[in-house]
C-alpha positions as CSV (number, residue, x, y, z in Angstrom):
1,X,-7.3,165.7,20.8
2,X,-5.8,162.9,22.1
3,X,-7.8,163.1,25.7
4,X,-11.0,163.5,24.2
5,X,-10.2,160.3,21.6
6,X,-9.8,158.2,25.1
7,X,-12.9,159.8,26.3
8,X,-15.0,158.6,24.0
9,X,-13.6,155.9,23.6
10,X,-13.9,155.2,27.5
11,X,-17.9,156.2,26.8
12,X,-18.3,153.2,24.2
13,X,-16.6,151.0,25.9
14,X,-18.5,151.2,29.1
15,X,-17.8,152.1,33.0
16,X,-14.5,152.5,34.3
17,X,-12.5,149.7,36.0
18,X,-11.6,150.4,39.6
19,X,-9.2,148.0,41.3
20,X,-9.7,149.0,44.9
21,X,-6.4,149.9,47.4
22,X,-6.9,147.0,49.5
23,X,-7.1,144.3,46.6
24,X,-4.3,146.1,44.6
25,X,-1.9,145.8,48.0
26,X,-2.6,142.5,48.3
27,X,-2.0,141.7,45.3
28,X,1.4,143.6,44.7
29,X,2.6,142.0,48.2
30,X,1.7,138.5,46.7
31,X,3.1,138.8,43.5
32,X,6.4,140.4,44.8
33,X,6.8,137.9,47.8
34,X,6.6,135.0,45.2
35,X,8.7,136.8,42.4
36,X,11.8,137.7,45.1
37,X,11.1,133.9,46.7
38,X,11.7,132.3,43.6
39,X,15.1,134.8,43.5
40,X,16.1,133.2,46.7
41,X,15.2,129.7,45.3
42,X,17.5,130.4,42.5
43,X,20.5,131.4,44.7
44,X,20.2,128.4,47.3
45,X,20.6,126.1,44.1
46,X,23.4,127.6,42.7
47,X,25.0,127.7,45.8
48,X,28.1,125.3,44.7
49,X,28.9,127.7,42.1
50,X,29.5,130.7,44.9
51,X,31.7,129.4,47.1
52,X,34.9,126.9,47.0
53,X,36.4,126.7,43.2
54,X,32.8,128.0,42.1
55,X,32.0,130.5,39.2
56,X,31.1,133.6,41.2
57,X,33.4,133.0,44.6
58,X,33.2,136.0,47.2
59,X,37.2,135.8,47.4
60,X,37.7,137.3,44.2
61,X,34.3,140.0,44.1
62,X,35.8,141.4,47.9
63,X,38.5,143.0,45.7
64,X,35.7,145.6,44.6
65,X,35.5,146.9,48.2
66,X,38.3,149.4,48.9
67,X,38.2,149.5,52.9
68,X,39.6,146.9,55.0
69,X,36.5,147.0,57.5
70,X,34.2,146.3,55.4
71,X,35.9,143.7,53.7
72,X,36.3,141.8,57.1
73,X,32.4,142.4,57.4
74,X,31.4,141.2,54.0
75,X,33.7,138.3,54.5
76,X,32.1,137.0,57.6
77,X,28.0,137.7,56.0
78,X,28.6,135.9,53.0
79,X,30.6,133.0,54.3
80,X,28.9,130.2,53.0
81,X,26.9,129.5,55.9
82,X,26.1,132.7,57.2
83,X,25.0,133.4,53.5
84,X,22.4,130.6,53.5
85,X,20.8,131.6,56.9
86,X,20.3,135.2,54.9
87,X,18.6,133.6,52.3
88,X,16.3,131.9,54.4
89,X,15.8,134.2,56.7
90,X,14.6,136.4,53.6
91,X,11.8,133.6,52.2
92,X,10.4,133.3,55.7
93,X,10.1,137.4,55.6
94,X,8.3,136.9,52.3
95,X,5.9,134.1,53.4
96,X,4.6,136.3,55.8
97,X,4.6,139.2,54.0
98,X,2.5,137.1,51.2
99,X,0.4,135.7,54.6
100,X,0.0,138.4,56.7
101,X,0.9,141.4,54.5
102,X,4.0,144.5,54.6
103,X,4.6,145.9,58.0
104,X,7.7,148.1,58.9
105,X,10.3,145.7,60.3
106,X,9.2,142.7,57.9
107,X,9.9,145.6,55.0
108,X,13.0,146.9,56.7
109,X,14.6,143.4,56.6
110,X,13.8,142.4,53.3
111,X,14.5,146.2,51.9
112,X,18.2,145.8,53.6
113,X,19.4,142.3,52.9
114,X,18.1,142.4,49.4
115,X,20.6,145.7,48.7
116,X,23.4,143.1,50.8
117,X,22.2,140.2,48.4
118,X,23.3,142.8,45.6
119,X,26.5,144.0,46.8
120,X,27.4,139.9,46.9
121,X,26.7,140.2,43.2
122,X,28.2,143.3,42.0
123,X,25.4,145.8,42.3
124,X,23.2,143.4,40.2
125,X,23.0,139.2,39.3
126,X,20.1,139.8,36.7
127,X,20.1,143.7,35.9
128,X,16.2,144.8,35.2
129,X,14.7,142.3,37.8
130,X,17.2,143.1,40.5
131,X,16.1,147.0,40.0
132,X,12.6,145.8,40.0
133,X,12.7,144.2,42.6
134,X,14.0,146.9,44.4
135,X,11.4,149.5,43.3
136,X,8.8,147.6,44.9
137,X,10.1,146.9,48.1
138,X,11.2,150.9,48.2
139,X,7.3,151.3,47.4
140,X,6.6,149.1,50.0
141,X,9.0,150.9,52.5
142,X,7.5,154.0,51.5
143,X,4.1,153.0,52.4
144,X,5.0,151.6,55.6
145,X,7.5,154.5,56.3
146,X,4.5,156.7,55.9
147,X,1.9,154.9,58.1
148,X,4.3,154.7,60.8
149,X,5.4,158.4,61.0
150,X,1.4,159.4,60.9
151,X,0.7,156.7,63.1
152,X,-1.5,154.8,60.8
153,X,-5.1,156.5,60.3
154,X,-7.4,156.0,57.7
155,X,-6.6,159.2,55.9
156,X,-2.4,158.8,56.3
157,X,-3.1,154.7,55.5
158,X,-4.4,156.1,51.9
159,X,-1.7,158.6,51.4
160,X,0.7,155.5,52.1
161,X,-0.6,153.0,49.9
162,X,-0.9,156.1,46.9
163,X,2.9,156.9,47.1
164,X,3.7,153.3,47.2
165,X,1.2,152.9,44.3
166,X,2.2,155.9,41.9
167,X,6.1,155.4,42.7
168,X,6.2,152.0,41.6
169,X,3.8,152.5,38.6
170,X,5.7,155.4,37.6
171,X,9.1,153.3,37.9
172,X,7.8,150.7,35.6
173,X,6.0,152.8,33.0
174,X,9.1,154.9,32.5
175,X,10.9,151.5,31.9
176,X,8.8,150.2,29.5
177,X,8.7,153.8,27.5
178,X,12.9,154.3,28.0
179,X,13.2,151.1,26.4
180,X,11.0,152.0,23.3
181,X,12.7,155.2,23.1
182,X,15.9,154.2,23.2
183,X,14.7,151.4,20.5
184,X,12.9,154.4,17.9
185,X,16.5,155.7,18.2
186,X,18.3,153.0,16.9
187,X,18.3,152.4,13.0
188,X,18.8,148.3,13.5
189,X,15.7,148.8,15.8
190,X,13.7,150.4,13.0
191,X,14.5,148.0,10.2
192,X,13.6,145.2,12.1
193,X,17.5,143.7,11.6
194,X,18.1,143.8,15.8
195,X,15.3,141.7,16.7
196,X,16.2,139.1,14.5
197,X,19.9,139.2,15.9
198,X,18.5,139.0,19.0
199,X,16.4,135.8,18.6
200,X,19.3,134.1,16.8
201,X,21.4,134.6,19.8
202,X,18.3,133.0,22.2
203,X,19.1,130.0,24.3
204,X,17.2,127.6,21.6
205,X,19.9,128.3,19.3
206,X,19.3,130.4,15.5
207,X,15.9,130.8,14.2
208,X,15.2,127.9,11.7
209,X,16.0,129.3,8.1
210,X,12.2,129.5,7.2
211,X,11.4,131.0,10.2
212,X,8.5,134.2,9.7
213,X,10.9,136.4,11.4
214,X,13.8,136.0,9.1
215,X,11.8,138.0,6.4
216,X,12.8,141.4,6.5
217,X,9.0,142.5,6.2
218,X,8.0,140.4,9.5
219,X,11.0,141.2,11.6
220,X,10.1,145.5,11.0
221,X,7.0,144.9,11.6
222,X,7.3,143.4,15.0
223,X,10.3,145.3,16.4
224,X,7.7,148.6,15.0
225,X,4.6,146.4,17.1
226,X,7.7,146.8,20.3
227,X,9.1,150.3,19.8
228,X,4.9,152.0,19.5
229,X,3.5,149.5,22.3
230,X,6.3,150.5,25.1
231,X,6.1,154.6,23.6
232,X,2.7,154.4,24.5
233,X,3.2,152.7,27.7
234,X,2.7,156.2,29.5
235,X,-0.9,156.4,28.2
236,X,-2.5,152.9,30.1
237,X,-2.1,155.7,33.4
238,X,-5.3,157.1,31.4
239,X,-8.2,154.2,32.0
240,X,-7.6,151.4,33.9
241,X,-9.1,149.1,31.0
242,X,-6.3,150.5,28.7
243,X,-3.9,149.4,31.8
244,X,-5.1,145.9,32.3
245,X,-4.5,145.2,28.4
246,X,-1.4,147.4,28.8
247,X,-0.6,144.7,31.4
248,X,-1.8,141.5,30.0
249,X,0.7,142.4,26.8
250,X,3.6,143.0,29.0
251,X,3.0,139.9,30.8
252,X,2.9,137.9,27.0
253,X,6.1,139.7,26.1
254,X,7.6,138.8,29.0
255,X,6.7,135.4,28.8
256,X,8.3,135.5,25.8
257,X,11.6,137.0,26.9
258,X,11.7,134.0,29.3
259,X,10.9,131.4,26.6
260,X,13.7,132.5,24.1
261,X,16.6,133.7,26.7
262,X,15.7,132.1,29.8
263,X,14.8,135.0,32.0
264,X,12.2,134.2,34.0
265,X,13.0,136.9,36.8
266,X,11.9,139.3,34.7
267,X,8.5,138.1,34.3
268,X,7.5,138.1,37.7
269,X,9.5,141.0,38.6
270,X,7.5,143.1,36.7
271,X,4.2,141.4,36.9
272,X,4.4,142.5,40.3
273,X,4.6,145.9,39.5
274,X,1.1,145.4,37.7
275,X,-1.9,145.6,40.4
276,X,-0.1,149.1,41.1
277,X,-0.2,150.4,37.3
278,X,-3.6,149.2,37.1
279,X,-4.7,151.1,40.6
280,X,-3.3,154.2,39.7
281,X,-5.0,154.2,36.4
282,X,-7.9,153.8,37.7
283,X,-7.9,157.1,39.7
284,X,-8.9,158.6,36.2
């Protein structure tokens, strides 16, 4: 029932949208090469706080690592120097591959120094957009994995730039609908009381006393508007029109996250994920 609803609803609509391969992996290799850039950009400015009586100091995260030798490694690749180069070694990686687009070594590098830059943090400095981040460029190694072991024709160049596309859609759909789910769970979710605690928390301080979302009826209503939208998120795979408004709402919510608690990794490190959402829909 709920196929043939879309169908018809595809047939009033109109034709279907078709992003094609090339477009869609130029896109996602833009829009990931400035998303992890602007990660880079982050870390070389709060570089003070990571070394000398800094905040987050290797000397005291190289406890976590139980063998000597790899202590002595760590300690000598993030020395504060040697830690820099690494970082700009990886935004001239990502300017090309935004220029010239992914090839194997270029993808290699950045795929291997971004899981180092993690391990200097922990296994993750901003949780979601870390593992986004990470689920593209392990699309993008895919890809290129692929088209180097088939030696790169037509046919093997489209199976490469599918399993790219579907992993990384498939990544971030099951994100968005694991985060409804696990919302629909939750009782505070439901009543609306856990978005409002939420917001009061935010960076610009409490929600003013008159605010719309301090009324119980409001605050339900948009943390239901949350829990259905990311449920549903699995459906957008079913038209590609359904995934680029899928898409432009994820982009507003995250815009959002990053207005009220200041994370603006997350918007881009998802956005990036979009061109490959919207491709795969369109195979429908």
């Amino acid at each position: 029932m709920l196929l043939s609803f879309f169908s018809h609803l595809n047939e009033a609509i109109g034709s279907p949208l078709v992003l094609s391969m090339p477009m869609a992996a130029r896109a996602l290799e833009i829009l990931f090469a400035w998303s992890a850039s602007i990660q880079i950009f982050e870390y070389l400015r709060m570089s003070h706080a990571m070394h000398g009586s800094g905040l987050w100091v290797w000397r005291l995260q190289r406890a976590d690592i139980p063998n000597a030798a790899l202590r002595q490694l760590f300690d000598a690749l993030y020395a504060e120097p040697v830690f820099k180069v690494l970082l700009w070694a990886r935004l001239l990686a990502l300017v090309s591959l935004a220029l010239q687009g992914s090839g194997l070594i270029n993808v290699v590098f950045l795929f291997i120094t971004h899981l180092l830059v993690l391990i200097r943090w922990r296994g993750a400095f901003n949780g979601g957009s870390d593992f986004m981040t990470l689920v593209v460029l392990t699309g993008l190694l895919l890809a290129q994995l692929i088209l180097n072991v088939t030696e790169g024709s037509l046919a093997d160049a489209d199976l490469a730039w599918r399993a790219c596309f579907w992993y990384i859609a498939i990544q971030s759909i099951t994100s968005y609908f694991v985060s409804g789910s696990v919302k629909l769970l939750r009782p505070e979710w439901r009543k609306g009381q856990a978005l409002t605690i939420f917001l009061n928390a935010a960076i610009h301080g409490p929600l003013p006393e008159k605010h719309l979302l301090r009324q119980t009826w409001m605050a339900t209503l948009a943390s239901w508007g949350f829990i259905l939208w990311e449920c549903a998120a699995p459906l957008v795979l079913l038209d590609a029109r359904w995934a680029v408004l899928f898409c432009l709402m994820a982009a507003l919510f995250h815009f959002l996250v990053f207005w009220f608690f200041g994370l603006n990794r997350f918007f881009w490190a998802w956005l990036a994920s979009f061109p490959a959402i919207v491709w795969c829909a369109g195979q429908y």
